[in-house]
MISETI-741874 format. One line per field, with one value per residue (C-alpha): residue number from 0; y, x, z; residue in one letter. Coordinates in Angstrom, 2 decimals, always signed. Last residue first. Example, Ala and Ser with C-alpha at 12.3 -4.5 7.8 and 13.67 -1.06 7.14 Angstrom:
2
nr = 1_0 .
Y = -1.06_-4.50 .
X = +13.67_+12.30 .
Z = +7.14_+7.80 .
rest = S_A .
! end
This chain:
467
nr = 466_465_464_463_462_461_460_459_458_457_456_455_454_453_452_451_450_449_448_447_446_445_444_443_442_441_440_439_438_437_436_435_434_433_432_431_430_429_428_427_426_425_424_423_422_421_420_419_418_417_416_415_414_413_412_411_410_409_408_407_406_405_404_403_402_401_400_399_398_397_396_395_394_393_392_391_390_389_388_387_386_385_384_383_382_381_380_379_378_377_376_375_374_373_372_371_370_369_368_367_366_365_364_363_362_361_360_359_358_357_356_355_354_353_352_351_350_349_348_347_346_345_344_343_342_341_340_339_338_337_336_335_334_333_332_331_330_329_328_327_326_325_324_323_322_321_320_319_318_317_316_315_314_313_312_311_310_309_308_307_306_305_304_303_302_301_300_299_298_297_296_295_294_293_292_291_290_289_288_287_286_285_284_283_282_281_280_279_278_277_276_275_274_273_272_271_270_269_268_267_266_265_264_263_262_261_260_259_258_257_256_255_254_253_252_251_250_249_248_247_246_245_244_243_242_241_240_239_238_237_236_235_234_233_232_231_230_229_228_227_226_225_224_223_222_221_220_219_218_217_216_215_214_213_212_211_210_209_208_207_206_205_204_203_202_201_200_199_198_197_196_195_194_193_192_191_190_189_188_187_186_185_184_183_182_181_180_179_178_177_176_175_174_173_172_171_170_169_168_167_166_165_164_163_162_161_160_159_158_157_156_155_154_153_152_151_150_149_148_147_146_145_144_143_142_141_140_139_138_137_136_135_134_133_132_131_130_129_128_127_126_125_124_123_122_121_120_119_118_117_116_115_114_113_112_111_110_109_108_107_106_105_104_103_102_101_100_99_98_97_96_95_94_93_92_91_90_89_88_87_86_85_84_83_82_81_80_79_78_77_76_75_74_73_72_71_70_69_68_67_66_65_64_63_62_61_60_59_58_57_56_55_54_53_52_51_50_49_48_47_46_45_44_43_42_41_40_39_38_37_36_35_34_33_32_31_30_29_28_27_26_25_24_23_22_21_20_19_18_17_16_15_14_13_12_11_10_9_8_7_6_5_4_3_2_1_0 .
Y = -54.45_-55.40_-56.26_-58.91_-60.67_-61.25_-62.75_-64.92_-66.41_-67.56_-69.37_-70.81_-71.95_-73.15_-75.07_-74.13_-75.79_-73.61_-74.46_-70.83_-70.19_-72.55_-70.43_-67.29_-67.13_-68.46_-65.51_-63.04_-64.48_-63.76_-60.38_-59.53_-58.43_-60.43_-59.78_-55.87_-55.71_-55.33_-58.02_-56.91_-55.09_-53.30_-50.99_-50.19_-53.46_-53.17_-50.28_-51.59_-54.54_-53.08_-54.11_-56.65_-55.43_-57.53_-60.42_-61.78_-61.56_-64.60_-64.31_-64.97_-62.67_-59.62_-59.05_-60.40_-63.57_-64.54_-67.98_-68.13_-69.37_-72.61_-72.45_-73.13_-72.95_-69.61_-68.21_-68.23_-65.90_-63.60_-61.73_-57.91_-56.50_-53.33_-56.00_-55.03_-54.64_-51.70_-52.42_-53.91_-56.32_-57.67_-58.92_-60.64_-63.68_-62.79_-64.34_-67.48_-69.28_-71.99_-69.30_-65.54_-65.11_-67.92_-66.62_-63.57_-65.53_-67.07_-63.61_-62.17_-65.05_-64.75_-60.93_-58.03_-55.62_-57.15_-59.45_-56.05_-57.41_-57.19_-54.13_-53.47_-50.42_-52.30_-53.34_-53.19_-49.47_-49.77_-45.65_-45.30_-45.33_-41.71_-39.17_-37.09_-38.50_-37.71_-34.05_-34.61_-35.69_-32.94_-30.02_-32.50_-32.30_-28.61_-27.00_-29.29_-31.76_-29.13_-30.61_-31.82_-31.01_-32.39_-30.80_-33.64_-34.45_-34.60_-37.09_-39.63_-40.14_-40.40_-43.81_-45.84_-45.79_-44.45_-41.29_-39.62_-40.78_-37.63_-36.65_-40.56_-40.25_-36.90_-38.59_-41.89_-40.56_-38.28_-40.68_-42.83_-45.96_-46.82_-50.48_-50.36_-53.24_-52.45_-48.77_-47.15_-48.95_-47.88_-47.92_-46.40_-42.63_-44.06_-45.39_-43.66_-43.20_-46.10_-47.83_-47.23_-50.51_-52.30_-54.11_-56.31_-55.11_-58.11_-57.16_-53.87_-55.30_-54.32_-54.23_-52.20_-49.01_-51.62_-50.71_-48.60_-48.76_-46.34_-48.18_-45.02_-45.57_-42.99_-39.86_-37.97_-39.50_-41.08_-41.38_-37.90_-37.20_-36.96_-34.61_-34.86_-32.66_-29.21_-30.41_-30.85_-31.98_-35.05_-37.06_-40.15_-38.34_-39.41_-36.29_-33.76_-31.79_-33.60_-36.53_-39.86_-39.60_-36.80_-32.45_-31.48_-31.17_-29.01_-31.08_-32.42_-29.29_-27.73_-30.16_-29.98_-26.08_-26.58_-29.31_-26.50_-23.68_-26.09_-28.16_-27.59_-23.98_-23.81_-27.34_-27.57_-23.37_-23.86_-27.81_-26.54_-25.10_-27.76_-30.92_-32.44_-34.64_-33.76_-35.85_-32.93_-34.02_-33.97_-37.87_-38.02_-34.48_-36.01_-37.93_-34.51_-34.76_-38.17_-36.88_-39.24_-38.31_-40.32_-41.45_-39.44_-42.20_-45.62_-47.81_-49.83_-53.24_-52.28_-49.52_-52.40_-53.40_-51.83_-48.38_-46.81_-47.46_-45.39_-41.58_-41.32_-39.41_-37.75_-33.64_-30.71_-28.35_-27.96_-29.05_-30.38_-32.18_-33.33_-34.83_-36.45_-38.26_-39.32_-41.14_-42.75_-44.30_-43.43_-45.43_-44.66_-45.92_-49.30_-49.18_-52.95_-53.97_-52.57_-53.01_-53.94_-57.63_-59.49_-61.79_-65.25_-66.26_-65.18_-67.94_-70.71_-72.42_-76.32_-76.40_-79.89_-79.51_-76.69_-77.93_-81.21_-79.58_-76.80_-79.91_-80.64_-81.15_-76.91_-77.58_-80.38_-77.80_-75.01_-77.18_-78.37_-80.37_-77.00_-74.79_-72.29_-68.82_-65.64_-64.29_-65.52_-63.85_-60.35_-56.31_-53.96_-51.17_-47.77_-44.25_-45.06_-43.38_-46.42_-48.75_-50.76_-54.16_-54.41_-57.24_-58.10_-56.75_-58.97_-57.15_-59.36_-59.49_-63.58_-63.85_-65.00_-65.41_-62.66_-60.22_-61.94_-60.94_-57.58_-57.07_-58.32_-56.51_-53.07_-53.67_-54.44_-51.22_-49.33_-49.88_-47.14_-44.49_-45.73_-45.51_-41.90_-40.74_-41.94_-39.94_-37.03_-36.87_-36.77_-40.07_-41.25_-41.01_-41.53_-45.08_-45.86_-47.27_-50.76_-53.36_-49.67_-50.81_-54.30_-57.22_-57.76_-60.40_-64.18_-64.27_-65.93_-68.40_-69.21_-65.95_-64.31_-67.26_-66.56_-62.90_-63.32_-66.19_-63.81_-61.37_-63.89_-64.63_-60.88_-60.08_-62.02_-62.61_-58.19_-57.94_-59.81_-58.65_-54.84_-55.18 .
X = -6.11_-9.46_-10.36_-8.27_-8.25_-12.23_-10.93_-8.14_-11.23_-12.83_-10.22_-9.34_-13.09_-13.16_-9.98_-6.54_-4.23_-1.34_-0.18_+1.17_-0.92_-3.77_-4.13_-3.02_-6.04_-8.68_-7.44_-7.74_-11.10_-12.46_-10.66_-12.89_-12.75_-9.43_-8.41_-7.91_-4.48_-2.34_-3.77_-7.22_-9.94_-10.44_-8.75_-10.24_-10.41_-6.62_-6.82_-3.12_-2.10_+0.57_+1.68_+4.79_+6.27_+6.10_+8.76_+7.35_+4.62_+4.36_+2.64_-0.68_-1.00_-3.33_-5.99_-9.24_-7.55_-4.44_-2.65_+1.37_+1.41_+0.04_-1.31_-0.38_+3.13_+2.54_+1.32_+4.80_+4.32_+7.50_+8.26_+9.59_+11.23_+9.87_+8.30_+4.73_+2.41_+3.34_+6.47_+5.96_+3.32_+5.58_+3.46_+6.03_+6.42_+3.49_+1.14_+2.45_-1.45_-0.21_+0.84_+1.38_-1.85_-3.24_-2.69_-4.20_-7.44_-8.32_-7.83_-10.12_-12.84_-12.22_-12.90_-11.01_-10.92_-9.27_-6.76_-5.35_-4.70_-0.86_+0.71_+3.52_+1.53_-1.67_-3.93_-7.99_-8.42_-6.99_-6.95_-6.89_-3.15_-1.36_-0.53_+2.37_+4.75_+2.17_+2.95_+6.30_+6.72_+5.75_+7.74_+10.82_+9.55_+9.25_+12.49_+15.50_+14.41_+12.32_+8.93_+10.03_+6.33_+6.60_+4.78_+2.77_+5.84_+8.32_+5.94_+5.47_+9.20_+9.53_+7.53_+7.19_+3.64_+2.79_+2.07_+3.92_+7.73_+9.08_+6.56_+6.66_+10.60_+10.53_+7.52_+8.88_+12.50_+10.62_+9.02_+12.39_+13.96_+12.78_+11.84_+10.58_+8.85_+5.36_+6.79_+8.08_+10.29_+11.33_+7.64_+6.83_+6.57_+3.89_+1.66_-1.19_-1.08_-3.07_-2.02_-3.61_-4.35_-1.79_-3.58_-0.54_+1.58_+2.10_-0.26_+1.46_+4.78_+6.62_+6.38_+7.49_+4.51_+2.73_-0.84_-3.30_-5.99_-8.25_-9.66_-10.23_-6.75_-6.25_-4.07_-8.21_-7.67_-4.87_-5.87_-7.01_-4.51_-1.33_-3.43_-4.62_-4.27_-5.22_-7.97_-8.95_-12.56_-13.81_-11.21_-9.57_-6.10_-4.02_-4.16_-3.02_-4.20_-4.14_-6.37_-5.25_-1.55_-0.10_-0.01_-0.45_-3.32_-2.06_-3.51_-0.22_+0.96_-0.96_-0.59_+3.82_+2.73_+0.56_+2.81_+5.45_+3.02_+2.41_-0.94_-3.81_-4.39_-5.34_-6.18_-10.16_-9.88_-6.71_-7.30_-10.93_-10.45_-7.21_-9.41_-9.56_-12.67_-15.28_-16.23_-14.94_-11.70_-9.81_-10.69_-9.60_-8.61_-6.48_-4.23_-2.42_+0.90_+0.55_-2.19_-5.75_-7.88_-11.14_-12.29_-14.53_-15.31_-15.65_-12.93_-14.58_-16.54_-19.69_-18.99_-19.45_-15.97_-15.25_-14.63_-15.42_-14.22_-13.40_-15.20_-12.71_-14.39_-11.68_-13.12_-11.94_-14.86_-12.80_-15.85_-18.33_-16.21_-13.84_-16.61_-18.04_-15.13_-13.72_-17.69_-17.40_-14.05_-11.10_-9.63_-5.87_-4.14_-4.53_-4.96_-4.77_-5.69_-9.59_-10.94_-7.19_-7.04_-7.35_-4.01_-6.02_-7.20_-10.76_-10.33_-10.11_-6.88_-8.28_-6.65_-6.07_-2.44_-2.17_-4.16_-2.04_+1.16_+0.14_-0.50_-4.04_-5.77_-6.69_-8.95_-10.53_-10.89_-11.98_-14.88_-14.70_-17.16_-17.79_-14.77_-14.90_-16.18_-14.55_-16.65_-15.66_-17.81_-17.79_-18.80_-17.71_-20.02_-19.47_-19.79_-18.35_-14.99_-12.83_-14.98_-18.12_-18.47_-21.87_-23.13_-20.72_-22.20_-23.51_-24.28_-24.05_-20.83_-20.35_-16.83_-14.93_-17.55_-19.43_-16.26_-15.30_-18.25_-18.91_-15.25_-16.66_-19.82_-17.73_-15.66_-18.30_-20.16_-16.90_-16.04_-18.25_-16.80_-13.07_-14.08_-15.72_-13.25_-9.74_-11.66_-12.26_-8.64_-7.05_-5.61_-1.56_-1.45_+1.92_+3.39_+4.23_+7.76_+8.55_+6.78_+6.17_+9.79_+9.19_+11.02_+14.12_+15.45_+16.86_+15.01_+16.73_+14.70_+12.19_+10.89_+11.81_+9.50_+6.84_+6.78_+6.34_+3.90_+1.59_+1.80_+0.53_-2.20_-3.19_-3.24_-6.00_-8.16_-7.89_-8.80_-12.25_-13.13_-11.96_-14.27 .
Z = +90.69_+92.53_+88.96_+88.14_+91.75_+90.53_+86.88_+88.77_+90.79_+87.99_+86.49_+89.54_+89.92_+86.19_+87.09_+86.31_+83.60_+83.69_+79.84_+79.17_+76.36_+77.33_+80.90_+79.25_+76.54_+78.91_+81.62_+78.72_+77.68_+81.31_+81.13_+78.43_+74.26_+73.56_+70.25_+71.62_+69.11_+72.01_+74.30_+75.75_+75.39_+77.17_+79.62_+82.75_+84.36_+84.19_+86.29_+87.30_+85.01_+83.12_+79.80_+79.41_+76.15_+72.81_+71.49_+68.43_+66.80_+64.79_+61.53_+60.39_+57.24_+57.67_+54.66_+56.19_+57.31_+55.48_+56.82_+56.66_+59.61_+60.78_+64.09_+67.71_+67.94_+66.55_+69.80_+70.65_+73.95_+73.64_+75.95_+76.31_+79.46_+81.92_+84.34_+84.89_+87.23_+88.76_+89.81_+92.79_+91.65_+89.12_+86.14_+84.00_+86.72_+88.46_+85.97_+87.04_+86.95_+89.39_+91.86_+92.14_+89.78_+91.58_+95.09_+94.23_+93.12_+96.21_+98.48_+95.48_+96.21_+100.00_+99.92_+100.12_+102.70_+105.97_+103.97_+102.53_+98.75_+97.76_+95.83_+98.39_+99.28_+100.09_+97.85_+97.86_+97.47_+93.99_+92.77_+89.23_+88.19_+88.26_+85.29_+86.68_+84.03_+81.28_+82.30_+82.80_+79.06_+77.34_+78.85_+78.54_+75.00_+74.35_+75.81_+75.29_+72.73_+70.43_+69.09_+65.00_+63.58_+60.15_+57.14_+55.29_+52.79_+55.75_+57.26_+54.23_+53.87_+57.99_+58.09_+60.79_+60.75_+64.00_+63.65_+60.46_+61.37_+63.21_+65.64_+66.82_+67.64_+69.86_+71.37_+72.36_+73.02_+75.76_+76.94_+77.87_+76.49_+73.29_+73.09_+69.61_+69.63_+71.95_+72.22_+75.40_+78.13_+81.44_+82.58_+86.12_+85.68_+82.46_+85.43_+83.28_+79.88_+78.53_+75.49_+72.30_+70.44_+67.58_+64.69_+63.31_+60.12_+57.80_+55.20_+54.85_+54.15_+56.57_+60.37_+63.34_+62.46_+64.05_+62.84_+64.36_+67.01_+69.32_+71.91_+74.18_+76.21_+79.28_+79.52_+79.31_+76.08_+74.77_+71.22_+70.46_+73.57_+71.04_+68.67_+64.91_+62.33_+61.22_+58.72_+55.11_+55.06_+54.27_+56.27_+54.76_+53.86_+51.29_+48.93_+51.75_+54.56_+57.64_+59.28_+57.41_+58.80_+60.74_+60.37_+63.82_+66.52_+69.41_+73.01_+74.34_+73.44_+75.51_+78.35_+78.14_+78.80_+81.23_+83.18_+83.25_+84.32_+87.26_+87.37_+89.74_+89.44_+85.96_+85.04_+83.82_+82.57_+80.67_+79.35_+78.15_+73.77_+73.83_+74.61_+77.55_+77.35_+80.81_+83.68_+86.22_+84.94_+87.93_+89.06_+92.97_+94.35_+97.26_+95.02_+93.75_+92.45_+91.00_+89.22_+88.55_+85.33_+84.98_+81.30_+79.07_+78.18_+79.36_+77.98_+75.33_+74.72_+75.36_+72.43_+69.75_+68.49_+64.24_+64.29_+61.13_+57.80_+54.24_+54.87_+57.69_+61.12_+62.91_+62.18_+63.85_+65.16_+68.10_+71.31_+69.06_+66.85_+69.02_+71.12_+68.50_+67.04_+70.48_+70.93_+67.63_+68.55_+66.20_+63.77_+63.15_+59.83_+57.86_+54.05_+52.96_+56.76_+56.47_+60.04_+60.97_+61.76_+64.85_+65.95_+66.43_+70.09_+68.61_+65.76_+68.71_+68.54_+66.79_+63.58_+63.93_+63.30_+65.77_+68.53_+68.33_+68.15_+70.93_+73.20_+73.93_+77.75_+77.53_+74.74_+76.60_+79.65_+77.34_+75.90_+72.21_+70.01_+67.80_+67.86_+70.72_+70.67_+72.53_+74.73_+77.87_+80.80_+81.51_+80.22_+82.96_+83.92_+82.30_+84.27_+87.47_+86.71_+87.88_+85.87_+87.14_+88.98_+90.89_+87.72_+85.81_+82.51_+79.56_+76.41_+73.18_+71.50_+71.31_+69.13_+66.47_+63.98_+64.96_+64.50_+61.48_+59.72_+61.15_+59.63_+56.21_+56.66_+57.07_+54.09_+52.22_+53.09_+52.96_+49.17_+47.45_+49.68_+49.58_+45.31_+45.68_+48.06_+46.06_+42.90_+45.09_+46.09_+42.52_+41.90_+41.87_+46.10_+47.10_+47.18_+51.34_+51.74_+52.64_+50.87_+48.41_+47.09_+45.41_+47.03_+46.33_+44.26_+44.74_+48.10_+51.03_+52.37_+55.64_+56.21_+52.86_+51.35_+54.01_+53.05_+49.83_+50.21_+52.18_+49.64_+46.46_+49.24_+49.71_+46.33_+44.91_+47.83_+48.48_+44.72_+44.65_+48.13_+47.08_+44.17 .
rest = X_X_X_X_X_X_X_X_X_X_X_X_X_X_X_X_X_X_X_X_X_X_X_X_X_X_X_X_X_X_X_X_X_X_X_X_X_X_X_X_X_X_X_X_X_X_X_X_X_X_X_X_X_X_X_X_X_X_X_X_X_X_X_X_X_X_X_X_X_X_X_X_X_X_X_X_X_X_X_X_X_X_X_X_X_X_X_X_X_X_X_X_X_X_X_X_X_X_X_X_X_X_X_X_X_X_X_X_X_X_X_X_X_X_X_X_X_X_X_X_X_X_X_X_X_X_X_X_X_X_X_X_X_X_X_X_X_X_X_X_X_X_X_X_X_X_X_X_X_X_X_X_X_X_X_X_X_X_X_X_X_X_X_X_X_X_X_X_X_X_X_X_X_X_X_X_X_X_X_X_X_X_X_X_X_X_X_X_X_X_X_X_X_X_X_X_X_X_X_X_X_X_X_X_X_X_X_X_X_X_X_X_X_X_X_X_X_X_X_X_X_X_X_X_X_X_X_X_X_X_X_X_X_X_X_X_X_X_X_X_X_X_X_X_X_X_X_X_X_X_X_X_X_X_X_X_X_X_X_X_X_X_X_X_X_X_X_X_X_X_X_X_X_X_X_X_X_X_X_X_X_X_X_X_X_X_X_X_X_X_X_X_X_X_X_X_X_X_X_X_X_X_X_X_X_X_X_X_X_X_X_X_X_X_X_X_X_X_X_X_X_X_X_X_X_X_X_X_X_X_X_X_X_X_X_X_X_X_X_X_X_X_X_X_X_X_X_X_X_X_X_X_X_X_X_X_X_X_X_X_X_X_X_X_X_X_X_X_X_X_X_X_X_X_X_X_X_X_X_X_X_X_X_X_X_X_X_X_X_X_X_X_X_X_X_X_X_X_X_X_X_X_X_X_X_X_X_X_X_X_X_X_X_X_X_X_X_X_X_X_X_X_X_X_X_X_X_X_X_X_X_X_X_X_X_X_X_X_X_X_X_X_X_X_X_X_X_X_X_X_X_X_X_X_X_X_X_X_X_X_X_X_X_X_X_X_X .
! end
């Protein structure tokens, strides 16, 4: 049923929002393109039907997931994440159309690629596991630990998490402070949660950084995990908490939707950022461009997580955090939260000569080089550049295209993410369409039209992870 309705509706959208694209519209488009309808069945009708729908919704995401991409579990061998608990998955995973290498691929213009239809599906914005509905998806491993530890319970009855666990920050992941780089990781290997922050950080942190911790950690009222009619939890429940996506400060894959975009179908699959380095970044948001952390989660509280929507918040119970005493509290603790130490660089953010090796030497003077990836990815910043760009991946496929609900659109201008840890953090891109950094290089080098050899290639992916 949802097959048979999403191919009906989804097109008619799609030309919607192309005709406002190109052409003014004679009339408005409906009202719930912008604001969310409210729920017009009793919950345990919505649960039987979301219930009966998720094994087709699953296999269709399975689906596109195989199509796009080769999943299967190949480590680099030696190469494991900052905590030492997950090795990281390599080699280009994303498939090619038949009769294609990446070189020959690499030889087109974007005109040819596009009219040919030749852009690899995997290089394609990736949808939300069911993009008609959206909302947070949490990792299985996030789910079990807050349910062991709180008894509070992320699993929704309607999907589950969609990329194979290989494929995913290791977890729990390492904690590093700014205020204390001689204690390494300060987790002890455990998931903060709010029943172990106390006994993990007393000590360490100032009653400040606590405070800003425990509420960090206090689940609130927010979308698909609360107590009303539109939730997709079994049970009603307290919330959902700022580090349920951030956790440990780190990413854990968790995704949403732009809460940027409207209509629905037009809202791209958006991954949790990582925490750390957040002292650095002078912009907060992948659109939004809000200037300080504290904006950031004064704003989010405000517009029911991440869907850009305060309607549906002040009907859930909001939780407005107060600016002068609360959120400042807030935001120096993820201000303290440190990158994952890089042995390898030296406090300009270049590789000592003396400790890395000729491969890594080779690749740094890519990414400054021929492959330009220093242009957005400042080393003495952090990696980043504190602007938004704008790739125009569109130049290389028709828009306008629906692919498991989302409409092909262009993207627009995004934020320059931050390449320390970087290894850390997959997948890539903001919507995780790029499962390794192998694929991430492929995807830059036709993007940007760099050209570089398989052994440039390859030595950009070992500079990568020094990083």
């Amino acid at each position: 049923m949802f097959s048979r309705a999403s191919k009906a509706i989804v097109p008619a959208c799609g030309l919607l929002i192309l005709a406002g694209a190109i052409a003014a519209v004679s009339d408005p488009l409906p009202p719930d393109a912008t604001y969310r309808p409210l729920p017009t069945l009793p919950f345990s009708a919505v649960k039987t039907a979301d219930e009966a729908q998720k094994p087709q919704v699953t296999q269709q995401q399975s689906d596109l997931l195989n199509q796009r991409y080769d999943l299967s579990d190949r480590p680099v061998p030696g190469v494991m994440m900052s905590g030492g608990r997950k090795p990281v998955q390599g080699g280009v995973r994303v498939k090619l159309p038949s009769g294609l290498t990446w070189d020959s691929l690499a030889a087109m213009s974007p005109e040819e690629i596009r009219q040919k239809g030749l852009l690899p599906a995997g290089f394609m914005p990736l949808p939300h596991v069911k993009q008609a509905t959206g909302g947070q998806v949490f990792p299985t491993n996030q789910i079990d630990e807050i349910g062991r530890q709180e008894g509070r319970n992320l699993r929704r009855f309607d999907v589950d998490f969609d990329l194979p666990d290989r494929f995913t920050p290791e977890f729990p992941p390492p904690i590093f402070l700014t205020t204390h780089p001689e204690l390494g990781d300060v987790s002890r290997g455990q998931l903060l949660t709010i029943k172990n922050f106390y006994e993990l950080m007393v000590g360490v942190l100032t009653p400040v950084q606590i405070e800003g911790l425990r509420l960090l950690l206090t689940p609130f009222p927010q979308e698909e995990f609360n107590q009303t009619e539109d939730r997709k939890v079994a049970e009603q429940s307290l919330g959902v908490t700022c580090l349920d996506c951030h956790s440990n400060f780190h990413t854990n894959a968790a995704f949403h939707q732009t809460p940027d975009v409207r209509p629905q179908a037009a809202r791209f699959r958006l991954d949790t950022v990582s925490l750390r380095g957040v002292f650095n970044q002078q912009i907060h948001g992948s659109k939004r461009s809000l200037r300080s952390v504290e904006d950031f989660t004064q704003f989010e509280q405000r517009t029911a997580y991440f869907n850009g929507d305060h309607v549906s918040a002040q009907r859930k119970g909001i939780n407005r955090p107060d600016r002068v005493d609360q959120v400042p509290m807030m935001a120096q603790m993820q201000n303290i939260i440190d990158f994952p130490p890089a042995p390898k660089l030296d406090p300009f953010g270049r590789l000592d000569p003396a400790k890395a090796t000729e491969q890594e030497l080779a690749g740094e003077r890519v990414f400054f080089g021929k492959g330009r990836c220093a242009e957005c990815h400042v080393a003495q910043t952090s990696f980043m550049d504190n602007n938004m760009h704008d790739l125009k991946l569109e130049r290389f496929y028709q828009i306008g295209q629906t692919v498991n609900g989302l409409v092909m659109l262009p993207d627009g201008p995004i934020k320059t993410m931050t390449l320390r840890g970087i290894k850390d953090s997959p997948p890539y891109l903001h919507d995780g369409r790029l499962p390794t950094l192998a694929d991430t290089v492929e995807f830059f080098n036709l993007v940007l039209g760099v050209k570089l050899s398989q052994e440039e290639k390859d030595n950009l992916v070992a500079y990568l992870m020094t990083l």
